[in-house]
Each structure stands twice: as C-alpha cells, then as structure tokens.
C-alpha positions in Angstrom: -13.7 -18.0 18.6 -11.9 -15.3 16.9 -7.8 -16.0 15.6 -5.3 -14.7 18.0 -2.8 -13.9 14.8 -4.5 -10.5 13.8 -3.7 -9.3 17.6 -0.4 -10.7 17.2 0.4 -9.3 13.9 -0.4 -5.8 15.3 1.4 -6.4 18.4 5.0 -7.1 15.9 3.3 -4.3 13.9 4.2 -1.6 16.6 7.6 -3.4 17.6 8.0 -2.7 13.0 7.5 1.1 13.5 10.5 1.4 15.7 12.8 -1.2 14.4 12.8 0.1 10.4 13.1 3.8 11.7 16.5 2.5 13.8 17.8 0.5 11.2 16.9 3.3 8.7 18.3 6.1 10.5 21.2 4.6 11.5 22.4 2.5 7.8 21.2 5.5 6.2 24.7 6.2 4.7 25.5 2.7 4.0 22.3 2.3 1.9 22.5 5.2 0.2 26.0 3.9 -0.9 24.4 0.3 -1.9 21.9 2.1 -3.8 24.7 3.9 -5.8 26.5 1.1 -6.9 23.4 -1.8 -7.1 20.3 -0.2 -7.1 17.4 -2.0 -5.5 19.1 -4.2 -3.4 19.6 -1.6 -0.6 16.1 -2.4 0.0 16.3 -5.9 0.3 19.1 -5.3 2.7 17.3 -2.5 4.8 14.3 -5.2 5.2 16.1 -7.8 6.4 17.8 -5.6 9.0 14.5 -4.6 10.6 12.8 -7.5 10.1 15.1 -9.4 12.3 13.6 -8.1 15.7 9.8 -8.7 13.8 10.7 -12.1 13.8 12.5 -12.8 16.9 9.6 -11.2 18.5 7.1 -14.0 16.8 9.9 -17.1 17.9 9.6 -15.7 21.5 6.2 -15.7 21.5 6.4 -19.8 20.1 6.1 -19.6 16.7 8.1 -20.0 13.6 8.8 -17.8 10.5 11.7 -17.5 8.5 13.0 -13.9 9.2 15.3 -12.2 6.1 13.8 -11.1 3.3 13.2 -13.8 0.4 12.3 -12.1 -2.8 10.8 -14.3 -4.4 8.0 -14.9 -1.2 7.5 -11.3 -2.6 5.5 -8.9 -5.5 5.7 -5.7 -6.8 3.1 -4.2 -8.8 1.5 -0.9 -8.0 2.3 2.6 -7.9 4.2 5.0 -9.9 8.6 4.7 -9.8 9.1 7.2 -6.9 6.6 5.3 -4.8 6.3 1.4 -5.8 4.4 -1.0 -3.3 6.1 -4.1 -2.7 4.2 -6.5 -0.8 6.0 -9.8 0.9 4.9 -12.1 3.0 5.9 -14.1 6.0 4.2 -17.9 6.8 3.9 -17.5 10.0 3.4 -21.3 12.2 2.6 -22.5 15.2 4.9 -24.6 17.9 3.2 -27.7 15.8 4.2 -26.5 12.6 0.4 -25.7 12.1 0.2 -22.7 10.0 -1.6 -20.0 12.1 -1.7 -17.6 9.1 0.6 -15.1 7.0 2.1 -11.6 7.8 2.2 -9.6 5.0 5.3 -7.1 4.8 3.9 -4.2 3.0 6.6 -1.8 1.6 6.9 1.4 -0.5 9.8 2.6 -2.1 11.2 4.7 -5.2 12.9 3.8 -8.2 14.4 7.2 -9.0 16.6 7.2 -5.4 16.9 6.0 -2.3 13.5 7.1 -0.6 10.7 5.6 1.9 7.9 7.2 1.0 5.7 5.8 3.1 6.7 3.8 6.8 6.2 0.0 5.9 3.2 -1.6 7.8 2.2 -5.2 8.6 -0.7 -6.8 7.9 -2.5 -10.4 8.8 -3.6 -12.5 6.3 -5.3 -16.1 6.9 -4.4 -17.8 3.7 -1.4 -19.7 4.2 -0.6 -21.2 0.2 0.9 -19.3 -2.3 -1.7 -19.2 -4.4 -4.4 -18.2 -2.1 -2.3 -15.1 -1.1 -1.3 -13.9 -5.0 -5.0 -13.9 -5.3 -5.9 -11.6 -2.0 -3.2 -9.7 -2.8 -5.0 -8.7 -6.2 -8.1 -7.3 -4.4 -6.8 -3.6 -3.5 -9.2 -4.1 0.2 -6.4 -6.8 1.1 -3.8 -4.0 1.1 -5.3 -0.3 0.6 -6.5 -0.2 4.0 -8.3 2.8 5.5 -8.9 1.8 9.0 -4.9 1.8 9.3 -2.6 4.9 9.8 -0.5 5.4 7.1 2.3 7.2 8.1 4.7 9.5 5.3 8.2 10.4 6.3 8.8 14.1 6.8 11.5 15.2 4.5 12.3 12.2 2.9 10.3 12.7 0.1 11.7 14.2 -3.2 10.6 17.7 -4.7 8.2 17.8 -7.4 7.2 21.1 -9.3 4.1 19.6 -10.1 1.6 17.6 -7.7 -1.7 16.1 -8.6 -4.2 14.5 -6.3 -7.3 12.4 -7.9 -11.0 11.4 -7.0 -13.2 9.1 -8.7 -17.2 9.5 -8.3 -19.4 6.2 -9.7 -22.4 7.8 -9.3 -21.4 9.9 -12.7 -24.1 7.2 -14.7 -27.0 8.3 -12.6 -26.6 11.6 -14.6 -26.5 9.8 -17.9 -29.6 7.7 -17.3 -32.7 8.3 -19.0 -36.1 10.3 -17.6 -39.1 9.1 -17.6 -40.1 10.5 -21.2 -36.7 8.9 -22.5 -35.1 11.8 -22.9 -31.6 13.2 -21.5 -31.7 16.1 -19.4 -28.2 17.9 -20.0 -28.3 19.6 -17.0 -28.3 16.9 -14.3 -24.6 16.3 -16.3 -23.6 19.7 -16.0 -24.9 19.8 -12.1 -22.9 17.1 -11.6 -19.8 17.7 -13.2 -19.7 21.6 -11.9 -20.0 20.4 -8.6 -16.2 18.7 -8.9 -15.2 22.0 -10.7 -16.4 24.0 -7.5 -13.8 22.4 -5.9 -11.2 22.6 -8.3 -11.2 18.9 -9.7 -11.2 18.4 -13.5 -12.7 15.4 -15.5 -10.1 13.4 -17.1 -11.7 10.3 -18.3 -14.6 7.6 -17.7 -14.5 4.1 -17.5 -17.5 1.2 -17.4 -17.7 -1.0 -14.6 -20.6 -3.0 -15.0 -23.8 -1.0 -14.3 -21.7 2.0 -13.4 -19.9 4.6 -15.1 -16.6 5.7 -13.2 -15.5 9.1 -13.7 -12.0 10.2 -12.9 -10.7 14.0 -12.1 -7.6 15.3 -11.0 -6.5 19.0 -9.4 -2.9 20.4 -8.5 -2.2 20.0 -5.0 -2.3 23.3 -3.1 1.2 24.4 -1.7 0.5 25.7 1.7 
C-alpha cells in the first residue's frame, strides 16, 4: 500500500501557493524594510508567516510538525546570488509520534535585493533523520523536479542587460569515438556541434563523466 504523505504534502502544497502570495503581498513593505536594515532575515520572517497556515493545516489533519522557520533544519547551496535555493525541511509525525515522513520547504531568493524569484514549492520526502535527508538533498532529482510546475513571479524579477540560457548534450563522446578503421572522422564532430550552432547555442566547455563526455553551450536569451 502506497504512503498517504505525498497526497498530503500536495494537498498543504496548494493551501502554500495562496498563503506565501498573501503574506508576500501584503508585508511587502515591511520586508523590504527588514531587508534594508538586516539583510536575509526578511526571509526567514516571510517563511514563517506563511508557513503558519502549512502547518496548522497538517495539526488539523492529526499530525505534528513544528511550524516557524528553524535555520538550521535548513541548506543553502545552489544557484547564482539573485536566485539562491534554500531548501528546509519540516519532520512531519503522526498522532503516535511515528514519523510519517518529511516536507521539504523549497525556497528561492536573491542576495542582491529583496526578490522571489521563483514561488516556493513543497515537496515529500520519506527519510525522516538528518542525515538521510542532507544526502537526498545532494541528488539534484530530489529537488529539480520536472513533473512539477514551477511558477516565476511576473515583475518581481530584476533587469538584466544580459541573459543567457544553457543546454548540455552527453551524447557529444559518440562523436569523438573511433571508426571501425581507428580512425576519427572530423566531421561527425562538426555535424554535431553545427547542429547546436543552428540554433544559436555556443560550446563553452566539456567535462568527463565516466563513459561520457558532457558538453556545455550557452546563447543570449531572445527579448521578445
């Protein structure tokens, strides 16, 4: 029998994508003040604002977590300033203190001002420990999820002059492998990498990755 908490965790997922917008919207003032005069912190205090009604929602419903924000049941550690991912997690346990799995807070911010990015999102872990989660939380599949919408503010993003969007291909290697006489053939490289500059993309470096050879290219985002 499948676990109830991923349906659960989505369930206080939708009741998150009204209560941060509220709380956003309506503090917006307040935390662009806090921002001014501490920095970060006006994060910490947006999140525990509309986390409150996540986790009343979850005690209703019979279990326990401890609503707030605790930093340090937290980790930031990816992305650039002006859009950091901050990832924190919530134990979340049943009516006999059982745990039934964790709820993991997944935030983006910037460094450079008070900005959101991208709308925080919940997701449902089943590793309860510490530990355990550190170490999901360091395979990208745990959080870059594509089966998820991923929602970006309008307007609240700042201007750039200069936008960049990137690609990687690991099927590059296949180009660089030998033919049956031993030799290179130069052009199933050239085939390969014209077909990114078709589009635009330029190649901007390669790494190894065991058997495969990752290439990585980059274009300017079109203004429309």
């Amino acid at each position: 029998m499948s676990s109830p908490f991923p349906r659960l965790v989505r369930e206080a997922g939708r009741l998150l994508s009204l209560s941060w917008k509220e709380i956003y919207e309506a503090k917006k003032e307040e935390l662009l003040r806090i921002f001014a005069e501490h920095g970060d912190r006006a994060y910490g205090v947006w999140i525990q604002q509309f986390m409150a009604p996540v986790c009343a929602f979850l005690q209703e419903k019979g279990y326990r977590v401890k609503d707030g924000f605790n930093r340090n049941d937290s980790i930031e550690r990816w992305g650039p300033p002006e859009e950091r991912e901050r990832v924190a997690w919530y134990v979340v346990r049943d009516a006999n203190d059982t745990p039934a799995g964790t709820m993991l807070l997944q935030v983006y911010h910037s460094h450079a001002s008070f900005c959101i990015p991208r709308a925080p999102r919940l997701l449902a872990l089943e590793a309860t420990d510490r530990e355990t989660i550190l170490s999901a939380l360091a395979v990208s599949a745990n959080r870059v999820r594509w089966d998820l919408p991923q929602e970006r503010p309008v307007g609240d993003e700042p201007d750039r002059t200069d936008r960049w969007e990137y690609a990687t291909d690991v099927s590059l290697g296949d180009a660089l492998r030998a033919e049956d006489s031993g030799g290179l053939s130069s052009w199933m490289l050239d085939e390969a990498l014209s077909s990114w500059g078709r589009y635009g993309w330029e190649l901007v470096g390669v790494a190894p990755s065991g058997s495969e050879t990752i290439a990585f290219f980059k274009r300017p985002i079109r203004q429309l």
